[in-house]
C-alpha positions as CSV (number, residue, x, y, z in Angstrom):
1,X,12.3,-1.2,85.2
2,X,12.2,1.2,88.4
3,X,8.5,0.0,89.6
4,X,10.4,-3.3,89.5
5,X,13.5,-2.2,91.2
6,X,12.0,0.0,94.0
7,X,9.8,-3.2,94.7
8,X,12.6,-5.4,95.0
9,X,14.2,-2.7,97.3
10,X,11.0,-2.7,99.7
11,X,11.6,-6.5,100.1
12,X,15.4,-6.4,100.5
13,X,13.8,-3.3,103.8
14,X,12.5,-6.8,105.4
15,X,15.5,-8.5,105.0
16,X,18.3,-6.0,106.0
17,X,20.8,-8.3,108.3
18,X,20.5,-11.4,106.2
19,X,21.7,-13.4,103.8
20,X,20.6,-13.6,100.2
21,X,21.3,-15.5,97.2
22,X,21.9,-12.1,94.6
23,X,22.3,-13.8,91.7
24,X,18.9,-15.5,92.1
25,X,17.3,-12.3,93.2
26,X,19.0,-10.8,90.3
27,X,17.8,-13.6,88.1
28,X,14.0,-12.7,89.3
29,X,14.1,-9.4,89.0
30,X,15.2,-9.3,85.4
31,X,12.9,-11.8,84.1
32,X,10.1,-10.0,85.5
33,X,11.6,-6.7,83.5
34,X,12.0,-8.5,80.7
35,X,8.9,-10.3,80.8
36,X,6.5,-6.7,81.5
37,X,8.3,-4.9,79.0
38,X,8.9,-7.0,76.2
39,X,6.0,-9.6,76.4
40,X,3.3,-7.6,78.3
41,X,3.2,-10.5,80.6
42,X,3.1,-11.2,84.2
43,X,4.7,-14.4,85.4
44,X,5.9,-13.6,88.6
45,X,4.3,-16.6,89.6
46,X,6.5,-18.8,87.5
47,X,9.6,-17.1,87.9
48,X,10.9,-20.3,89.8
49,X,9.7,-22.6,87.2
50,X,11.4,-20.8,84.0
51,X,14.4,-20.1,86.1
52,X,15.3,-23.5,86.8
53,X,14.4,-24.2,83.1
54,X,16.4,-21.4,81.8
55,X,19.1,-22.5,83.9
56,X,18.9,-26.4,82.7
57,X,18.8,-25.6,79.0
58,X,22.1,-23.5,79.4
59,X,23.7,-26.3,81.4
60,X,22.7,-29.2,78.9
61,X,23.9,-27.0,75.8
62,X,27.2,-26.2,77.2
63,X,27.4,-30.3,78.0
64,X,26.8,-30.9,74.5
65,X,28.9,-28.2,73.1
66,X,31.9,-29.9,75.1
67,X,30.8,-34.0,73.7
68,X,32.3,-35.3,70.6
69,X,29.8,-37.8,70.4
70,X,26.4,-36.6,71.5
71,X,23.1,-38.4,71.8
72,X,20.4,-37.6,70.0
73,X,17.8,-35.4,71.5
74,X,15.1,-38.2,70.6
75,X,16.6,-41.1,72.4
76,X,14.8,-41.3,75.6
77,X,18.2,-40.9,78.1
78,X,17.8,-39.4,81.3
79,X,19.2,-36.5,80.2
80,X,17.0,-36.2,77.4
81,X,13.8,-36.2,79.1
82,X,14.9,-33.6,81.2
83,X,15.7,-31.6,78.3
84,X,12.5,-32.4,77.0
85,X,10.4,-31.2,79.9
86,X,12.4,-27.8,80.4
87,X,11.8,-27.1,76.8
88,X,7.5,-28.1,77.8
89,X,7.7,-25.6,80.9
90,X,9.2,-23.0,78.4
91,X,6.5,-23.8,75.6
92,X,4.1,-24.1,77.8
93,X,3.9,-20.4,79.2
94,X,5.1,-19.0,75.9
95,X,2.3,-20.1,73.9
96,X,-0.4,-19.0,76.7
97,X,1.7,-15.6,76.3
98,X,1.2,-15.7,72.4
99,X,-2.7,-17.2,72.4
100,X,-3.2,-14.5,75.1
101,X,-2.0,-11.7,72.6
102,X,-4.0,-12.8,69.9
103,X,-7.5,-12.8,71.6
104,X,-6.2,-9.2,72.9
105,X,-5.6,-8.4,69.1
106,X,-9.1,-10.1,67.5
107,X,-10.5,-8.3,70.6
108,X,-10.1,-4.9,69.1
109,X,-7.4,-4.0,72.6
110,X,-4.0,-4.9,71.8
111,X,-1.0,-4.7,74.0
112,X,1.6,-2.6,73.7
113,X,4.5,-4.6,73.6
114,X,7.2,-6.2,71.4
115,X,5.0,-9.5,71.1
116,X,2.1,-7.8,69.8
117,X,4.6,-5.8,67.2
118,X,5.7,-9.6,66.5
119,X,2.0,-10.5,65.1
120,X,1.2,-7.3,63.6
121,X,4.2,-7.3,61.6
122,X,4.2,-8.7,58.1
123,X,6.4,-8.9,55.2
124,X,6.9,-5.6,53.2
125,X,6.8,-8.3,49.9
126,X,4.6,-11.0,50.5
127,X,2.2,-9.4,53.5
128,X,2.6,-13.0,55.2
129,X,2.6,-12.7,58.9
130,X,5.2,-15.0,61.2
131,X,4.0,-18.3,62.3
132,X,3.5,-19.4,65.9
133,X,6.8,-21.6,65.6
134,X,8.3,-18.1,64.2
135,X,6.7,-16.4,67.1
136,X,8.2,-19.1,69.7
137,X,11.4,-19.0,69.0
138,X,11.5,-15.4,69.0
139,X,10.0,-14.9,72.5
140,X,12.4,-17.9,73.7
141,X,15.0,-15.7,72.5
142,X,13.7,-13.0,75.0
143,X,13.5,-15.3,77.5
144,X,16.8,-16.5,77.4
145,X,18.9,-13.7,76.2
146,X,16.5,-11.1,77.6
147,X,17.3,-11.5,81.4
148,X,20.2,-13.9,81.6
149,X,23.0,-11.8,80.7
150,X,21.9,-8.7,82.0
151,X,21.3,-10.4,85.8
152,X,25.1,-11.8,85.6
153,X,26.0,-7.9,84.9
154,X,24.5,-6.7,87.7
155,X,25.4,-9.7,90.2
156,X,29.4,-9.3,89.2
157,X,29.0,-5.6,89.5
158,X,27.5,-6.2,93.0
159,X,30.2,-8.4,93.7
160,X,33.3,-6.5,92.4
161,X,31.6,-3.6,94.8
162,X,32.2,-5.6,98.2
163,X,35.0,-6.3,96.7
164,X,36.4,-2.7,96.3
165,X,34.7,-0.6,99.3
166,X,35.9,2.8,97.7
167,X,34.5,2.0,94.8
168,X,30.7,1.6,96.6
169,X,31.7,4.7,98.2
170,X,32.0,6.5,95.1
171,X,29.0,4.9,93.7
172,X,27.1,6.2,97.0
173,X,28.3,9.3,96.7
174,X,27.2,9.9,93.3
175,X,24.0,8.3,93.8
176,X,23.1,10.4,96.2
177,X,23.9,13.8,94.6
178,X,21.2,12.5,91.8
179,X,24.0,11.0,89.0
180,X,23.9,7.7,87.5
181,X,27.0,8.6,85.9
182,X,29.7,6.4,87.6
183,X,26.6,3.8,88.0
184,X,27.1,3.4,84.3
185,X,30.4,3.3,84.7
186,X,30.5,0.4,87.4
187,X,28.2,-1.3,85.0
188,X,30.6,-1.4,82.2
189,X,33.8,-2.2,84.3
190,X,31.8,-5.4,85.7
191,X,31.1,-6.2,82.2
192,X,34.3,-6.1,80.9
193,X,35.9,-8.0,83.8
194,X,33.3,-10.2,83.4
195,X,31.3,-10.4,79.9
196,X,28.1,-12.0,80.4
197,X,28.6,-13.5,76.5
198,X,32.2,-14.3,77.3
199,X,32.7,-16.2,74.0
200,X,30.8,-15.1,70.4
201,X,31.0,-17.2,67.3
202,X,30.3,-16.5,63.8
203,X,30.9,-18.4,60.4
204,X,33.7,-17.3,57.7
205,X,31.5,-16.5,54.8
206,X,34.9,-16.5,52.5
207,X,38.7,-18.1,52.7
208,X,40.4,-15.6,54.9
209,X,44.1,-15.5,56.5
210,X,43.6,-13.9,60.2
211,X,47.2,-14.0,62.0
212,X,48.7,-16.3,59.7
213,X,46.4,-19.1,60.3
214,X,44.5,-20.0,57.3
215,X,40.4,-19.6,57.8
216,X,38.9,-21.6,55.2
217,X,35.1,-20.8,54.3
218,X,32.1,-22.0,56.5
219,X,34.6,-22.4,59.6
220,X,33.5,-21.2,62.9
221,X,35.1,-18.9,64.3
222,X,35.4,-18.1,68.1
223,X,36.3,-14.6,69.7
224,X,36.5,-14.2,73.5
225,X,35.6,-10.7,75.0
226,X,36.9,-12.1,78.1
227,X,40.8,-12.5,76.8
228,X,40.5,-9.4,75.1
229,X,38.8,-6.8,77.7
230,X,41.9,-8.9,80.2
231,X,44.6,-8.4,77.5
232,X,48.0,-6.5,79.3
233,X,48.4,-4.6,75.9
234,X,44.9,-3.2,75.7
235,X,44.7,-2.3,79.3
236,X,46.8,-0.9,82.2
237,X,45.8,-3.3,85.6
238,X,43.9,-5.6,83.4
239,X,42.5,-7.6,86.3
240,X,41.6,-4.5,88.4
241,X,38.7,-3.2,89.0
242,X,38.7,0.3,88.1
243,X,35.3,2.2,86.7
244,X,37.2,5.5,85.9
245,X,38.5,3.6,83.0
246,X,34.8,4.4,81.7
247,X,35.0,8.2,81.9
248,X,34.2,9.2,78.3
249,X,37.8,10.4,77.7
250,X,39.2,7.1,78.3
251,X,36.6,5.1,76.7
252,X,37.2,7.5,73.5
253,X,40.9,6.7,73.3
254,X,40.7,3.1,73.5
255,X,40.7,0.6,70.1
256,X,37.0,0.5,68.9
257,X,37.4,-3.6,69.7
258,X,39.2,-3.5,73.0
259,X,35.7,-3.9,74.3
260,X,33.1,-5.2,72.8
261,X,30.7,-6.8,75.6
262,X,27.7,-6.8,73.0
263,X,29.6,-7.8,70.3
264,X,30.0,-5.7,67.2
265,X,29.4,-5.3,63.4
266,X,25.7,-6.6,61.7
267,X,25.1,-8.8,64.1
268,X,25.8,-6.6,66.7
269,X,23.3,-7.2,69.9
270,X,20.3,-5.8,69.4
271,X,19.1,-5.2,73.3
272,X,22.4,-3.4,74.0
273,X,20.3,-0.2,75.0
274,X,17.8,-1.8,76.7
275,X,20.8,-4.1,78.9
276,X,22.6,-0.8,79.5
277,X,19.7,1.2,80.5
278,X,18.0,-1.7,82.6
279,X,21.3,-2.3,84.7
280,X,22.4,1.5,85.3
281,X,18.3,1.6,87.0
282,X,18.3,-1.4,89.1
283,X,22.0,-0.9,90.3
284,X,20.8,2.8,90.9
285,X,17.8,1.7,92.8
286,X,19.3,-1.1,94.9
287,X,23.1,0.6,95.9
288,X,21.4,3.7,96.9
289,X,19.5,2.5,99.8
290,X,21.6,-0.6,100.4
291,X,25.5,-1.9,100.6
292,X,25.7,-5.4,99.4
293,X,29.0,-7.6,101.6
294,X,30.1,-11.3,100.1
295,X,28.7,-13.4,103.2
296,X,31.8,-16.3,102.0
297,X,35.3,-16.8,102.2
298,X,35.1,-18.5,99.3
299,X,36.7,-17.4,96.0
300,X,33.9,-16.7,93.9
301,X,34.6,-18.1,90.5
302,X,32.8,-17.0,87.3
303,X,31.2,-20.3,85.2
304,X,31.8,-20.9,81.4
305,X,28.6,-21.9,80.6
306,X,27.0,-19.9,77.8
307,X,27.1,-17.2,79.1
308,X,29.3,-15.6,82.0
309,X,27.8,-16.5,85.9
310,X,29.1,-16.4,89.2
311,X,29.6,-20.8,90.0
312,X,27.2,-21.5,92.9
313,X,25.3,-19.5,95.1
314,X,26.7,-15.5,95.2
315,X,25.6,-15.0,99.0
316,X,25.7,-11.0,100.5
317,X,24.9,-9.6,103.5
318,X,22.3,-6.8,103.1
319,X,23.2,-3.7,105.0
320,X,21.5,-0.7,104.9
321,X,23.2,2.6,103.6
């Protein structure tokens, strides 16, 4: 994650002055992480390609969660065969990833990474290994989940910086006495401004009454992290931007659910250590050698799609610290 950052840095040296995109940057940067640490792989290469993919799929399920009546997948529409081929371009470099990883395992010289774990593993009762479509979906799920959200955590916190210049100054400050401390804390006051998973459902798996309203069994269920982490009776200033509600005897006197960014209970998301740690590094890296200043006017407005990004391009001037 900081052999990433720092290189990121050294190109952001050649571009102090100008103009940048940080989201897309951010975008890049995270699916390389994701893509060293997790799958072993390099596709630096391809970055472009699974971005705009990536960024397609999330689009065209958010289209169809808002249609009543939704055409099916196999009709050949227009937006159907664009579905289709950013699901090819994901396929296509996932399963080079997976074939690649078995001839490293039959070769005697596995990788170590969480895809090789994947088809090692196999069931404690029947000893079956996962299938390739097993496989697939699972690195998809890296792929999507794995460098989405944590990018749209680090370009609001970039953004809620130029947006509060003592804030960065603090951060600065901090930074350069060696402490990650209040970068954690930026981190987690981005996040609960704006939650990268900014709506999480789940099924009633028995009749319930929640508030009155009855919840019969098998209905989904939406809860928003955004209302709640803005909600005036959980939070003092609830649309500031204020880190110092993260010092640790803050966070310990709040509800257990006033913030819940990576959800909570079972189901509880499983990368939340690896999202956390990943963010505090890069935004380490990156504010410590550089300020970051919105290059727009305009209001920059967060996007409902599934998952929490800033709508259009997030444009900053880089300026060197």
């Amino acid at each position: 994650m900081r052999v990433a950052a720092i290189d990121l840095a050294n190109d952001w040296e050649r571009r102090v002055g100008t103009e940048i995109d940080v989201h897309e940057h951010m975008m890049a940067l995270t699916l390389r992480i994701v893509c060293d640490t997790l799958l072993g792989a390099d596709v630096s290469g391809q970055t472009s390609d699974i971005g705009r993919a990536v960024t397609d799929l999330l689009e065209d399920v958010n289209q169809r969660t808002r249609t009543l009546l939704d055409v099916p997948a196999a009709v050949p529409t227009r937006k159907n065969r664009a579905l289709r081929k950013n699901i090819a371009t994901l396929d296509r470099i996932v399963n080079r990833t997976i074939a690649e990883h078995r001839a490293a395992i039959a070769s005697g010289a596995p990788r170590r990474d969480l895809l090789t774990l994947l088809l090692e593993a196999r069931d404690e009762e029947t000893g079956a290994r996962m299938t390739d479509a097993q496989i697939r979906d699972e690195v998809i799920t890296f792929f999507l989940a794995g460098h989405e959200t944590t990018a749209n955590a680090l370009s609001w916190s970039f953004h809620c910086l130029s947006k509060h210049p003592e804030a960065d100054k603090e951060l600065a400050r901090d930074l350069a006495a060696g402490s990650s401390r209040y970068a954690n804390m930026v981190i987690k006051e981005a996040m609960r401004l704006y939650p990268p998973a900014w709506m999480i459902g789940r099924q009633a798996e028995q009749d319930d009454v929640v508030g009155g309203f009855r919840v019969p069994r098998g209905t989904l269920v939406f809860v928003s992290p955004f209302v709640t982490q803005r909600h005036p009776q959980l939070w003092d200033n609830p649309e500031g931007f204020d880190p110092e509600r993260f010092t640790p005897e803050r966070e310990a006197a709040r509800p257990r659910y006033a913030y819940y960014p990576f959800g909570g209970g079972p189901r509880f998301c499983i990368g939340q250590g690896f999202a956390q740690s990943e963010a505090a590094i890069v935004l380490s890296e990156l504010a410590s050698r550089f300020r970051l200043d919105l290059a727009t006017t305009r209001d920059v407005r967060p996007e409902p799609l599934i998952t929490l990004r800033p709508r259009g391009p997030l444009t900053m001037r880089i300026t060197k610290r």
